[in-house]
HTML snippet that shows the backbone in 3Dmol.js (N, CA, C, O; Angstrom):
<script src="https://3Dmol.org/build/3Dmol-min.js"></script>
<div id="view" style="width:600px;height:400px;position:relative"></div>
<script>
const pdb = `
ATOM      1  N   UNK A   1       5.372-232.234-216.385  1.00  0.00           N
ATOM      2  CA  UNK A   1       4.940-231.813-215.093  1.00  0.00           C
ATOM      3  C   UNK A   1       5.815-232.362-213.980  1.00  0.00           C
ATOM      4  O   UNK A   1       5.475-232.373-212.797  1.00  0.00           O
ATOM      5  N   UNK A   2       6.743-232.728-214.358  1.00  0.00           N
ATOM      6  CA  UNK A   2       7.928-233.288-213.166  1.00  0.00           C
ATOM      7  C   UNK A   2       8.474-232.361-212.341  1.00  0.00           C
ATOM      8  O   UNK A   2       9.265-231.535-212.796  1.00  0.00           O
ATOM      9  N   UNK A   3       8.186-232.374-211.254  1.00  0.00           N
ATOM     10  CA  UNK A   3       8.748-231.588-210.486  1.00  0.00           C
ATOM     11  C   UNK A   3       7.796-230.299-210.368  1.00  0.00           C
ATOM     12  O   UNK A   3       8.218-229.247-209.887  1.00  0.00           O
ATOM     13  N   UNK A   4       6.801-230.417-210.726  1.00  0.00           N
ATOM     14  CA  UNK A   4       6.154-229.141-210.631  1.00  0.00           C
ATOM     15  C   UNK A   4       5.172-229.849-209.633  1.00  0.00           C
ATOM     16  O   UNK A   4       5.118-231.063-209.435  1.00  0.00           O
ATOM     17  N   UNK A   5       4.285-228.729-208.945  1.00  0.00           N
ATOM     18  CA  UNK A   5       3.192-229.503-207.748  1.00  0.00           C
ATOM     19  C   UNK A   5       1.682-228.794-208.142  1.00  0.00           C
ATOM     20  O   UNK A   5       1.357-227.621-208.332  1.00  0.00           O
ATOM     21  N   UNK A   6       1.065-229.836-208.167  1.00  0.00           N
ATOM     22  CA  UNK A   6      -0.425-229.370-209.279  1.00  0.00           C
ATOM     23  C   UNK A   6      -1.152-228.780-207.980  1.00  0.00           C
ATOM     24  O   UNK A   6      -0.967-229.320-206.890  1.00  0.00           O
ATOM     25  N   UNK A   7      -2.079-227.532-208.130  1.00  0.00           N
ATOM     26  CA  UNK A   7      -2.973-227.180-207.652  1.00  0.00           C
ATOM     27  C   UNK A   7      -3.889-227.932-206.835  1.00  0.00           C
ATOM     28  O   UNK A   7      -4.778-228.273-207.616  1.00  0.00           O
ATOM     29  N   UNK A   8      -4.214-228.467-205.454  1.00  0.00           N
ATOM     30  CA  UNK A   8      -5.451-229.594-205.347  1.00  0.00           C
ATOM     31  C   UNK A   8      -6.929-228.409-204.772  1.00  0.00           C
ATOM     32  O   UNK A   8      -7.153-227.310-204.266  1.00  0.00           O
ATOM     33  N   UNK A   9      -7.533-229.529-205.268  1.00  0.00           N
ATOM     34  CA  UNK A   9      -9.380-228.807-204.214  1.00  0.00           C
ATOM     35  C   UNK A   9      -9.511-229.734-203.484  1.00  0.00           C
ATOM     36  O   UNK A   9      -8.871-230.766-203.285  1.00  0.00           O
ATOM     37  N   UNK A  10     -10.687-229.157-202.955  1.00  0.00           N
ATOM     38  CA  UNK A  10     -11.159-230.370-202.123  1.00  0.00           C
ATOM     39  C   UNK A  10     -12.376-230.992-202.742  1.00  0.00           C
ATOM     40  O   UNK A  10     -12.935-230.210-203.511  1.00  0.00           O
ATOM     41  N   UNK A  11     -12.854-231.964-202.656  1.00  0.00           N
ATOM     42  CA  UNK A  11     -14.131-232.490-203.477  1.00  0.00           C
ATOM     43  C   UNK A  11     -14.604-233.352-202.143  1.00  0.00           C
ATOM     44  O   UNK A  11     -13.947-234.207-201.549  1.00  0.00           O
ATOM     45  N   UNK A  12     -15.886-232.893-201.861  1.00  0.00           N
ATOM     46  CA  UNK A  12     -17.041-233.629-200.524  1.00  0.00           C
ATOM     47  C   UNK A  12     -18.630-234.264-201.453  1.00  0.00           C
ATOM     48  O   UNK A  12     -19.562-233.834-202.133  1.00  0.00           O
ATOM     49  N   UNK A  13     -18.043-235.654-200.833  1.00  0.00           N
ATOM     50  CA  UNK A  13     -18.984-236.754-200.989  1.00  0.00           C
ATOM     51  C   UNK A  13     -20.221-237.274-200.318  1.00  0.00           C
ATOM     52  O   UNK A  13     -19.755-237.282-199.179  1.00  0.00           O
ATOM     53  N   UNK A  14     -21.416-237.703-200.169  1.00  0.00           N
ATOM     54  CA  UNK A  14     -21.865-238.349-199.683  1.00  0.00           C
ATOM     55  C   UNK A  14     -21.725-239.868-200.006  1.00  0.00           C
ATOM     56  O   UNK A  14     -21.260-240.278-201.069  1.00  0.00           O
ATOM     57  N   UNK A  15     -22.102-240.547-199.145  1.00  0.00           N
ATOM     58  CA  UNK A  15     -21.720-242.036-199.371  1.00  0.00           C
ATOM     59  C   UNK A  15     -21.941-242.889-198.356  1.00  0.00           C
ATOM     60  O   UNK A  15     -21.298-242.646-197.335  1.00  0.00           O
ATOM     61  N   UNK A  16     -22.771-243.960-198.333  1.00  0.00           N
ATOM     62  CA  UNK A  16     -23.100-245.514-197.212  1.00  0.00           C
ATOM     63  C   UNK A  16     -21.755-245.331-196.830  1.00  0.00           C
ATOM     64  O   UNK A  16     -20.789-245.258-197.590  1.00  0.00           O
ATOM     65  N   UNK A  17     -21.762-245.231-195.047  1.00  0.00           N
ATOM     66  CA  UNK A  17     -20.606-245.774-194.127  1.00  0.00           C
ATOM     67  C   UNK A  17     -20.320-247.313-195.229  1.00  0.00           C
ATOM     68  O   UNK A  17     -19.521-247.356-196.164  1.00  0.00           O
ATOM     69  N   UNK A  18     -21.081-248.265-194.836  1.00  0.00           N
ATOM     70  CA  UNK A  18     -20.671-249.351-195.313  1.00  0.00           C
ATOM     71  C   UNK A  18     -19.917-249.488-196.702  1.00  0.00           C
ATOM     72  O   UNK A  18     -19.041-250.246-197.118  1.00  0.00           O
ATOM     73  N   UNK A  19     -20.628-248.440-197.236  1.00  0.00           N
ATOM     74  CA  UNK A  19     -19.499-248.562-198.881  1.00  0.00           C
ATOM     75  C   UNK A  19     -18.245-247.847-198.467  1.00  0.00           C
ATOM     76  O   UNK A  19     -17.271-248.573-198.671  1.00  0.00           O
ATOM     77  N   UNK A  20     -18.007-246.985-198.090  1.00  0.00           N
ATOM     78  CA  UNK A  20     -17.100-246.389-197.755  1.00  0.00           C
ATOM     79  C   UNK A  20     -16.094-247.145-197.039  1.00  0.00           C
ATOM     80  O   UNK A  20     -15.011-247.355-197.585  1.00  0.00           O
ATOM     81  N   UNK A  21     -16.336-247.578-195.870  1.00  0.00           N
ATOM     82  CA  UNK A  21     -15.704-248.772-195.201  1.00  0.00           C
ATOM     83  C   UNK A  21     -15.024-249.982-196.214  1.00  0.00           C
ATOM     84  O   UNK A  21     -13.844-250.103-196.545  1.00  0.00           O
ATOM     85  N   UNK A  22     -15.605-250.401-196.397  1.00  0.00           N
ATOM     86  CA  UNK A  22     -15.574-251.358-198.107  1.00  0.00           C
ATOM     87  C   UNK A  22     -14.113-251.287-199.079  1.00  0.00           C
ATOM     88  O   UNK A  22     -13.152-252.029-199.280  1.00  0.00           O
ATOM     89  N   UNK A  23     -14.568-249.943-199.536  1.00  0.00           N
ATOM     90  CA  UNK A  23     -14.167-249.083-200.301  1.00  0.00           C
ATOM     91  C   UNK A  23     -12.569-249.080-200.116  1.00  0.00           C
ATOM     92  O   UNK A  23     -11.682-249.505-200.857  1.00  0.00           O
ATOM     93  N   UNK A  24     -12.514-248.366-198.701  1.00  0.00           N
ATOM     94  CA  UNK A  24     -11.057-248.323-197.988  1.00  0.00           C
ATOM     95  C   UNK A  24     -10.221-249.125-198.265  1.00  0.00           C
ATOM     96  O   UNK A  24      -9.141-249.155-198.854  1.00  0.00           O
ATOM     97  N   UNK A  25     -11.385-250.292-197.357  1.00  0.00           N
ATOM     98  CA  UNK A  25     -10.097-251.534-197.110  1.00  0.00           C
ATOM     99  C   UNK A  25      -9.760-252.011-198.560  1.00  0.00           C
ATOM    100  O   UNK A  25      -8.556-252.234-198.691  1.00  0.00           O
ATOM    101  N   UNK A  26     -10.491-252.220-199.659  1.00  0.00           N
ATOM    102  CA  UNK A  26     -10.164-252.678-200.980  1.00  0.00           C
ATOM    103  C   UNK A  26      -8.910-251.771-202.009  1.00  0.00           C
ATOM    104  O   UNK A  26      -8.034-252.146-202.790  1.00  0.00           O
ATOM    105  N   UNK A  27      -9.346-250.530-201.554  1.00  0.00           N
ATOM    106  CA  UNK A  27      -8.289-249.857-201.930  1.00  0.00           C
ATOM    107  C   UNK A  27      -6.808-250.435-201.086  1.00  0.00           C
ATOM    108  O   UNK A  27      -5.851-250.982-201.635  1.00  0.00           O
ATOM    109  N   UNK A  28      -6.956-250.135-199.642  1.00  0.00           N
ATOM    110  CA  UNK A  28      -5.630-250.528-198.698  1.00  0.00           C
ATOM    111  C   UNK A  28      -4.927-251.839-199.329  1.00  0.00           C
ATOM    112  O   UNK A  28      -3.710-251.897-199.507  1.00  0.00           O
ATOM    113  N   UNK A  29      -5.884-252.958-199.669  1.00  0.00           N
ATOM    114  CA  UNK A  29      -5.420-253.598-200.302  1.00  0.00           C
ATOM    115  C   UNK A  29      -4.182-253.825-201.503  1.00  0.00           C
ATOM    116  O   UNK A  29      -3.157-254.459-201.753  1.00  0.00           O
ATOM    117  N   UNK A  30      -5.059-252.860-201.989  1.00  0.00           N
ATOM    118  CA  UNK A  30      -4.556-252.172-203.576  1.00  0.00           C
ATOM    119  C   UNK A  30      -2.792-251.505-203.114  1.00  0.00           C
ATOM    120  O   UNK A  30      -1.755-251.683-203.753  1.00  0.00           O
ATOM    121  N   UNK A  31      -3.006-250.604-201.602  1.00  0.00           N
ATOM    122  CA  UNK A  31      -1.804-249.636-202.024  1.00  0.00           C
ATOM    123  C   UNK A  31      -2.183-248.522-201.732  1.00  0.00           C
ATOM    124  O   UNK A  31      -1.401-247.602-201.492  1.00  0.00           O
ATOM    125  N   UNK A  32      -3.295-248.431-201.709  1.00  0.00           N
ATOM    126  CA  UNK A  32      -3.991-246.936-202.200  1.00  0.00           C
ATOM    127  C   UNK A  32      -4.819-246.274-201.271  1.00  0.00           C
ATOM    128  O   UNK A  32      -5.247-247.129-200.495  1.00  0.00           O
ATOM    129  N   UNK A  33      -5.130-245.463-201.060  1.00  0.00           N
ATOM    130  CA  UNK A  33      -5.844-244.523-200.275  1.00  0.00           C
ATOM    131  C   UNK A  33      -7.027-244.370-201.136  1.00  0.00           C
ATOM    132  O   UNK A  33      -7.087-244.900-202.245  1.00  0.00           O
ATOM    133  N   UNK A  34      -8.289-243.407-200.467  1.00  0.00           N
ATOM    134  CA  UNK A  34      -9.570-243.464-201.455  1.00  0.00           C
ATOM    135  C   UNK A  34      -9.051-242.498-202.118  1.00  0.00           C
ATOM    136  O   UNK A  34      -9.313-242.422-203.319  1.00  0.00           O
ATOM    137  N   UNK A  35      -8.296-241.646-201.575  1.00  0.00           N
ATOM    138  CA  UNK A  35      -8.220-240.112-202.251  1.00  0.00           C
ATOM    139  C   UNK A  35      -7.443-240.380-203.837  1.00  0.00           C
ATOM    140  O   UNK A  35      -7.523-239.715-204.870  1.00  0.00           O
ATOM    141  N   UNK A  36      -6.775-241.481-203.565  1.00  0.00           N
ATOM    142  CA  UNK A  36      -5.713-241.703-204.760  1.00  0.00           C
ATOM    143  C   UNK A  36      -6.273-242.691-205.676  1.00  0.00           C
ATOM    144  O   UNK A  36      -5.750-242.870-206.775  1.00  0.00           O
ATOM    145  N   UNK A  37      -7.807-243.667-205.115  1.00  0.00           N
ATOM    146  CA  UNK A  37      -8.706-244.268-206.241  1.00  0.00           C
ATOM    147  C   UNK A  37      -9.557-243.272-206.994  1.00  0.00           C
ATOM    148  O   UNK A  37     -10.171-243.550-208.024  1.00  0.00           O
ATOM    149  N   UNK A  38      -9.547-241.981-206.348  1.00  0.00           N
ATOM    150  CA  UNK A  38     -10.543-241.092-207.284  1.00  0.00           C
ATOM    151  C   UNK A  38      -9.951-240.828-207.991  1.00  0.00           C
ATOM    152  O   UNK A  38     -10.293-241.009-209.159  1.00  0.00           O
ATOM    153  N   UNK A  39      -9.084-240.419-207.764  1.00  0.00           N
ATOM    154  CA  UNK A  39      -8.053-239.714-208.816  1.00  0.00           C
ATOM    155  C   UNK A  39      -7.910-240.496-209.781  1.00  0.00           C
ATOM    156  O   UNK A  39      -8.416-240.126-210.840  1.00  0.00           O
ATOM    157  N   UNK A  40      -7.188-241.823-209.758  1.00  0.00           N
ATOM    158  CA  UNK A  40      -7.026-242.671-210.571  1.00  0.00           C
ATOM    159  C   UNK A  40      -8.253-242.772-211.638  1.00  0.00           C
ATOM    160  O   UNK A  40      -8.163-242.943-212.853  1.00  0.00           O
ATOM    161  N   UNK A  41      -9.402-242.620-210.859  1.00  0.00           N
ATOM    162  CA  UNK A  41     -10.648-242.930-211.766  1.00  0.00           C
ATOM    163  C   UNK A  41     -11.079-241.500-212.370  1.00  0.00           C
ATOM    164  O   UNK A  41     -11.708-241.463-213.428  1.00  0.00           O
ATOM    165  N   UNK A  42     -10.829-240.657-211.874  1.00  0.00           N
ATOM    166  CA  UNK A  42     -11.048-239.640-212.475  1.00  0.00           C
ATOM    167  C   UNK A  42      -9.959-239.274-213.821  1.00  0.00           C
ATOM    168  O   UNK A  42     -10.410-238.948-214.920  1.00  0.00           O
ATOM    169  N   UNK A  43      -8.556-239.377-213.559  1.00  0.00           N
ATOM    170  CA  UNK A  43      -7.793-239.728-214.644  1.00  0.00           C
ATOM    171  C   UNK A  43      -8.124-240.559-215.734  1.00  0.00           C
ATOM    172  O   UNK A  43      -7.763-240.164-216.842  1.00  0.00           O
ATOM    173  N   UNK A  44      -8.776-241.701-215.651  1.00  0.00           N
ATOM    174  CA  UNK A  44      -8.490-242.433-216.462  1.00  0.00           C
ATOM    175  C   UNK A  44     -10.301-242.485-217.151  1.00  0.00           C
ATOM    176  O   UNK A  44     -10.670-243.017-218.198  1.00  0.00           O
ATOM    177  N   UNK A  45     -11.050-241.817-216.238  1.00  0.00           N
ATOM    178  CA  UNK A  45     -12.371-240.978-217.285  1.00  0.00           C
ATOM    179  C   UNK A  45     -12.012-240.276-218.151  1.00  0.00           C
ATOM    180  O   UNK A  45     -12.352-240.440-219.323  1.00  0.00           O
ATOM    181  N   UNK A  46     -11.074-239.138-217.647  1.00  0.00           N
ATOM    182  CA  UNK A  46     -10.436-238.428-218.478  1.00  0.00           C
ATOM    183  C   UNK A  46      -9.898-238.911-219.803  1.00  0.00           C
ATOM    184  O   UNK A  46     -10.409-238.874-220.922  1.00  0.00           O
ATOM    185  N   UNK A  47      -8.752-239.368-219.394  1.00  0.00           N
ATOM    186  CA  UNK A  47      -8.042-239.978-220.298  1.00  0.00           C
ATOM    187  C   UNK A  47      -8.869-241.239-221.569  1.00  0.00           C
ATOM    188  O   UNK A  47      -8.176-241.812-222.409  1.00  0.00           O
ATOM    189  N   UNK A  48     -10.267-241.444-221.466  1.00  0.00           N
ATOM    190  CA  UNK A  48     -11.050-242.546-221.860  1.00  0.00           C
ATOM    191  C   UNK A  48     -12.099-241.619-222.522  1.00  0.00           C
ATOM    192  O   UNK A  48     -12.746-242.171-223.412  1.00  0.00           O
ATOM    193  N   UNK A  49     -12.346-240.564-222.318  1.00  0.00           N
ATOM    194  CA  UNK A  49     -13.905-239.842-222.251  1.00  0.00           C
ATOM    195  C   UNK A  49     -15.313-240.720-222.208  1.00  0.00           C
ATOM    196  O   UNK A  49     -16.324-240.758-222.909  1.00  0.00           O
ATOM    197  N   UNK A  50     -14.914-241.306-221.191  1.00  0.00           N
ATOM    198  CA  UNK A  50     -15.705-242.291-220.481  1.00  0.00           C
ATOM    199  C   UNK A  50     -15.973-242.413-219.289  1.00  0.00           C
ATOM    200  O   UNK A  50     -15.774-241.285-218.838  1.00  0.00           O
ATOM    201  N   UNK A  51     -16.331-243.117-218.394  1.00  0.00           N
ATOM    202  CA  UNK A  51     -16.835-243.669-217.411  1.00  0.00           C
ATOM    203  C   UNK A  51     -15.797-245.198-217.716  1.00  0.00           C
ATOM    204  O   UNK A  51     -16.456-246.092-218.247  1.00  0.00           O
ATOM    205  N   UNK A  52     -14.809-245.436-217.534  1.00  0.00           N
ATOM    206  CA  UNK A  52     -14.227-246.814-217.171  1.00  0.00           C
ATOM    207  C   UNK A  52     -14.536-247.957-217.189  1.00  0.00           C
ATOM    208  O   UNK A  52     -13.719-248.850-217.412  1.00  0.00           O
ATOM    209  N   UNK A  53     -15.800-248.161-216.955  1.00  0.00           N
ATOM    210  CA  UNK A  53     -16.211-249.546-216.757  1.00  0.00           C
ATOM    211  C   UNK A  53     -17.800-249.554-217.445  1.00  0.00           C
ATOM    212  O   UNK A  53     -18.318-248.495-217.798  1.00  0.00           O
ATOM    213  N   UNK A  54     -18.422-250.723-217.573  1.00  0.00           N
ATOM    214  CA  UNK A  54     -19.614-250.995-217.986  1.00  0.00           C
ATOM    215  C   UNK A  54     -20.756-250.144-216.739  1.00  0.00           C
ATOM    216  O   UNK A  54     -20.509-250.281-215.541  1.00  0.00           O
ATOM    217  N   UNK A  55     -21.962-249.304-217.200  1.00  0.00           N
ATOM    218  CA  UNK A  55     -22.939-249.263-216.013  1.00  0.00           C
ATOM    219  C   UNK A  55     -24.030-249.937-216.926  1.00  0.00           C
ATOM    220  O   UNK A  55     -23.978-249.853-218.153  1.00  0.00           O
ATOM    221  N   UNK A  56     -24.975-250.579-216.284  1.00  0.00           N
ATOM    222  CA  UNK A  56     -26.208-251.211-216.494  1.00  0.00           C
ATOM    223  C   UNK A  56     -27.079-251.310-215.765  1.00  0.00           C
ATOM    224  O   UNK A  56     -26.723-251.625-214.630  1.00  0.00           O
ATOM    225  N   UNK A  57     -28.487-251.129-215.960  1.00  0.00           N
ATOM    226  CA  UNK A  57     -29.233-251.432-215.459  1.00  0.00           C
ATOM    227  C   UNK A  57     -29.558-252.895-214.642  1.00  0.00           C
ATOM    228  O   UNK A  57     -28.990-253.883-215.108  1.00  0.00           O
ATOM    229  N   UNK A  58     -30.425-253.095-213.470  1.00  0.00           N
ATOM    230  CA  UNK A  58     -30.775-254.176-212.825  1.00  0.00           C
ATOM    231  C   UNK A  58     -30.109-255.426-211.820  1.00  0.00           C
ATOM    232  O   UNK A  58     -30.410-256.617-211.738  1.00  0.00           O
ATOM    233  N   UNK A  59     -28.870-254.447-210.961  1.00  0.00           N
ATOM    234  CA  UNK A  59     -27.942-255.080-210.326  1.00  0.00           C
ATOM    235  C   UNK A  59     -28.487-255.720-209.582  1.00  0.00           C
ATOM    236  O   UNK A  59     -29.205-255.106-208.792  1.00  0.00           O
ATOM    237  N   UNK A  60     -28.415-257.485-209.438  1.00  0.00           N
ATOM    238  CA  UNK A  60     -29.165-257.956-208.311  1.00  0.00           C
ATOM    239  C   UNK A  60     -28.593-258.008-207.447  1.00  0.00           C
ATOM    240  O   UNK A  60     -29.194-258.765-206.684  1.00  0.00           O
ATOM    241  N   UNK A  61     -27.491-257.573-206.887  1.00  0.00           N
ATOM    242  CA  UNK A  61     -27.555-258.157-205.495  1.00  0.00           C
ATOM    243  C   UNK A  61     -26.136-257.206-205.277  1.00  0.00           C
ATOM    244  O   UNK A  61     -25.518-256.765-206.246  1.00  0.00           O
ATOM    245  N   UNK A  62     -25.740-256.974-203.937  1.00  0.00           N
ATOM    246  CA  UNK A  62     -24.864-256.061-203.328  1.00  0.00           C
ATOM    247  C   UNK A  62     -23.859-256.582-203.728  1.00  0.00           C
ATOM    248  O   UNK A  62     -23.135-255.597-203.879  1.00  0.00           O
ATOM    249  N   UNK A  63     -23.177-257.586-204.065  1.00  0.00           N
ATOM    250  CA  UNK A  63     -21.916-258.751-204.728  1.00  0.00           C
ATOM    251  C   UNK A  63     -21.957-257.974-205.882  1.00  0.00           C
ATOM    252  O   UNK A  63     -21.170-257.030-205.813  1.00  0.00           O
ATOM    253  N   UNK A  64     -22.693-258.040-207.087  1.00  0.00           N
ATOM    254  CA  UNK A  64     -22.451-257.251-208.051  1.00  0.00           C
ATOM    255  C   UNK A  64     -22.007-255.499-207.947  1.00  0.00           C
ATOM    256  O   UNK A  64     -21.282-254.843-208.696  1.00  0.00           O
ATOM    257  N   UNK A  65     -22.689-255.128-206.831  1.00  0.00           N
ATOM    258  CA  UNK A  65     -21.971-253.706-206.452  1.00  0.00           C
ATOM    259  C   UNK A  65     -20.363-253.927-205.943  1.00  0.00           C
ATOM    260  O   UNK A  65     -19.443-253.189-206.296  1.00  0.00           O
ATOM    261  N   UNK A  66     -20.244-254.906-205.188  1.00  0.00           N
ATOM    262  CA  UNK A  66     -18.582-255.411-205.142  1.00  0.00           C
ATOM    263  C   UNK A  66     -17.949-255.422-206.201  1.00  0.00           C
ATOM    264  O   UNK A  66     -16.830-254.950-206.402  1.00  0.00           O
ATOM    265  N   UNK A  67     -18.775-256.070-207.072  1.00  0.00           N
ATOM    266  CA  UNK A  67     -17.655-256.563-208.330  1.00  0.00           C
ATOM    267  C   UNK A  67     -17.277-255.248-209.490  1.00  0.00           C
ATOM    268  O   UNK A  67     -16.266-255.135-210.183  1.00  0.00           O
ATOM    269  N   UNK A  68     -18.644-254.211-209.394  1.00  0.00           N
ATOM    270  CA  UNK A  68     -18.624-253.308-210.326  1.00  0.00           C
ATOM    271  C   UNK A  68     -17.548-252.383-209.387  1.00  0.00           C
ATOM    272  O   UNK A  68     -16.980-251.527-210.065  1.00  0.00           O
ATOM    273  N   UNK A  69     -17.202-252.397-208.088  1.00  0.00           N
ATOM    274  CA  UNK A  69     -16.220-251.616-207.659  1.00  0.00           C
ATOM    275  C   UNK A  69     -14.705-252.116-208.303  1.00  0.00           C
ATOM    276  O   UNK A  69     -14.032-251.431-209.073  1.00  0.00           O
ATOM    277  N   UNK A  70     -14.345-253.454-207.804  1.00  0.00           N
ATOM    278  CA  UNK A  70     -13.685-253.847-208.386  1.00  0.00           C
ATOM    279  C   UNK A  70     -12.981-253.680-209.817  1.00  0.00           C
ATOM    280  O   UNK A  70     -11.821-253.763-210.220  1.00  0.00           O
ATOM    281  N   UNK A  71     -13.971-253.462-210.276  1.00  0.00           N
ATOM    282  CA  UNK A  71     -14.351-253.603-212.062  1.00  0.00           C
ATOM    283  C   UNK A  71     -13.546-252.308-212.616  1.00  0.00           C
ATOM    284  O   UNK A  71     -12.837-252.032-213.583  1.00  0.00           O
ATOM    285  N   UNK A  72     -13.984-251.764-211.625  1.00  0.00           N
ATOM    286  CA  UNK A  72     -13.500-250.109-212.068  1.00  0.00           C
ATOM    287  C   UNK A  72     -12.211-249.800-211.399  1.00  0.00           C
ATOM    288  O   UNK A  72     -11.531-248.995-212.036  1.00  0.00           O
ATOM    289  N   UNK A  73     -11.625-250.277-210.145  1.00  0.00           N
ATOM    290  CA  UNK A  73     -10.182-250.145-209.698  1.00  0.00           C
ATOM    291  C   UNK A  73      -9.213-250.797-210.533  1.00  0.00           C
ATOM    292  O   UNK A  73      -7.986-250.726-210.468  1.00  0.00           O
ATOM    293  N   UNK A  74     -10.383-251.834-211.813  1.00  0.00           N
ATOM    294  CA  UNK A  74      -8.994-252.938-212.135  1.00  0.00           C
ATOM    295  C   UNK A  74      -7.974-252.531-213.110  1.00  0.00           C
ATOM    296  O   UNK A  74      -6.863-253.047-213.224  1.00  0.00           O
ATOM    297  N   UNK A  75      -8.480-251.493-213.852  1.00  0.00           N
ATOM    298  CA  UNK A  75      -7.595-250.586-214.714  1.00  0.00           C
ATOM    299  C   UNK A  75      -6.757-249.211-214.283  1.00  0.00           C
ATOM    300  O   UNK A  75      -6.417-248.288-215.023  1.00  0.00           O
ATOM    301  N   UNK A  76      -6.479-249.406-212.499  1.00  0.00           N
ATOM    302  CA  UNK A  76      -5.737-248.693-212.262  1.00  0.00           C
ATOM    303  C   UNK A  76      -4.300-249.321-212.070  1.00  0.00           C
ATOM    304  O   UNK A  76      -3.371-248.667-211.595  1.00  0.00           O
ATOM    305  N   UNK A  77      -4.185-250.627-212.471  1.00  0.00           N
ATOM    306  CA  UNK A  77      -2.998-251.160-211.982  1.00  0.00           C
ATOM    307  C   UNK A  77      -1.706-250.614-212.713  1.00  0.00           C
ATOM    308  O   UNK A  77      -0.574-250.485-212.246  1.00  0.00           O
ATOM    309  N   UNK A  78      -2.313-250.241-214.367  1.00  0.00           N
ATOM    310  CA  UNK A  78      -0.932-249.896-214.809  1.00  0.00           C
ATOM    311  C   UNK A  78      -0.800-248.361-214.920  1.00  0.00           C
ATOM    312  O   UNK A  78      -0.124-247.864-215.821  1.00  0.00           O
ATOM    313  N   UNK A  79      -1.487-247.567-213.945  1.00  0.00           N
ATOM    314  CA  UNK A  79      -1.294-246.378-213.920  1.00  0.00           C
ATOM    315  C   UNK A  79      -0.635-246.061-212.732  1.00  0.00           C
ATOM    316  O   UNK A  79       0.308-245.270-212.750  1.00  0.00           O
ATOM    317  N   UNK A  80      -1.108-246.704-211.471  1.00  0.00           N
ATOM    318  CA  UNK A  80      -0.639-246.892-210.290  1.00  0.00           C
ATOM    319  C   UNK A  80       0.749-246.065-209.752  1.00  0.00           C
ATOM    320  O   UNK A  80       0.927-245.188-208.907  1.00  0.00           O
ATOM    321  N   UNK A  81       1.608-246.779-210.654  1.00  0.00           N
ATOM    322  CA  UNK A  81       3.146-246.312-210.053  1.00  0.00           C
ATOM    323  C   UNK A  81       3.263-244.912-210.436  1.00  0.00           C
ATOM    324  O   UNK A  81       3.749-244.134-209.614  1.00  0.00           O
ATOM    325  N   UNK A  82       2.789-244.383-211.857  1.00  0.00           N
ATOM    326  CA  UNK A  82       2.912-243.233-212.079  1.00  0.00           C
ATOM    327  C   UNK A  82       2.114-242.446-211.510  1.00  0.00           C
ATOM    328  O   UNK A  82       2.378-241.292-211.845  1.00  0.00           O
ATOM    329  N   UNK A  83       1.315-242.502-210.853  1.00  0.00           N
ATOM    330  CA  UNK A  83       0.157-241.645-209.529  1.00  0.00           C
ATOM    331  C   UNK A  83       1.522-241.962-208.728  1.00  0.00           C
ATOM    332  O   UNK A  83       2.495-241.339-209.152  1.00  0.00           O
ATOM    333  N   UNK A  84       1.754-242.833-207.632  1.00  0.00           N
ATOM    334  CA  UNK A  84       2.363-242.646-206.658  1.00  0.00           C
ATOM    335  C   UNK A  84       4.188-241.963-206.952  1.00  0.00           C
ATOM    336  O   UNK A  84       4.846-241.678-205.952  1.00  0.00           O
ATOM    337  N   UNK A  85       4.557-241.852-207.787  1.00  0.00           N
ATOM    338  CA  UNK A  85       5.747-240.967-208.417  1.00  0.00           C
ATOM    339  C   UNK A  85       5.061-239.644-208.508  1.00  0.00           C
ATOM    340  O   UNK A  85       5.698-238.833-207.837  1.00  0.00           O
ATOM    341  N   UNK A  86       4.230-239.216-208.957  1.00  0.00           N
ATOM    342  CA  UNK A  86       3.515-237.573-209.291  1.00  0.00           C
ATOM    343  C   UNK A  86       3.379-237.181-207.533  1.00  0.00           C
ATOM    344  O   UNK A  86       3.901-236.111-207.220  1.00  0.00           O
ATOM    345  N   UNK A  87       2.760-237.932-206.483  1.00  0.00           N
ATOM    346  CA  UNK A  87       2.839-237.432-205.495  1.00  0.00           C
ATOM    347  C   UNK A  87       3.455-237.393-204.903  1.00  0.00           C
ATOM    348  O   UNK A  87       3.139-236.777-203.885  1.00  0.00           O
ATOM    349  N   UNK A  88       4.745-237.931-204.951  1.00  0.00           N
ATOM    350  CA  UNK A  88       6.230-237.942-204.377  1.00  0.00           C
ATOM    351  C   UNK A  88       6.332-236.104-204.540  1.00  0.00           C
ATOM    352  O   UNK A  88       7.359-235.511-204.209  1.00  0.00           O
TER     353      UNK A  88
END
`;
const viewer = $3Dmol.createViewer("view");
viewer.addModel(pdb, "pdb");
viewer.setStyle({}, {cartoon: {color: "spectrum"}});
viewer.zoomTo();
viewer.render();
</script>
């Protein structure tokens, strides 16, 4: 697919300002835009036929919603460069 330019949609979310906000800056962190953590996570569902990370019942506390974000960006690191080369 080098050099070829993939089809996009659009995909509309609901979502807490505050997660969203969150969200951003952790990505910005990263490198990344949100648009390019979905992807990533959506790739790598794909690529897993999974869901990425552990879900469980009985999260106590909004820190664990941090960490399960986390949790799930942390296996985009070695995909990373090859997302930002595909959108070149």
């Amino acid at each position: 697919m080098v050099g070829e330019e993939m089809a996009t949609t659009n995909v509309t979310i609901r979502m807490d300002e505050d997660l969203k906000r969150q969200a951003d800056e952790l990505f910005a962190e990263m490198g990344m835009s949100f648009t390019t953590a979905v992807n990533v996570f959506t790739r790598q569902a794909i690529r897993e036929r999974r869901i990425p990370f552990d879900i469980f019942v009985g999260s106590p506390s909004a820190s664990v919603d941090r960490d399960a974000v986390e949790a799930a960006l942390s296996f985009s690191s070695d995909y990373l460069e090859d997302f930002k080369r595909m959108a070149k």
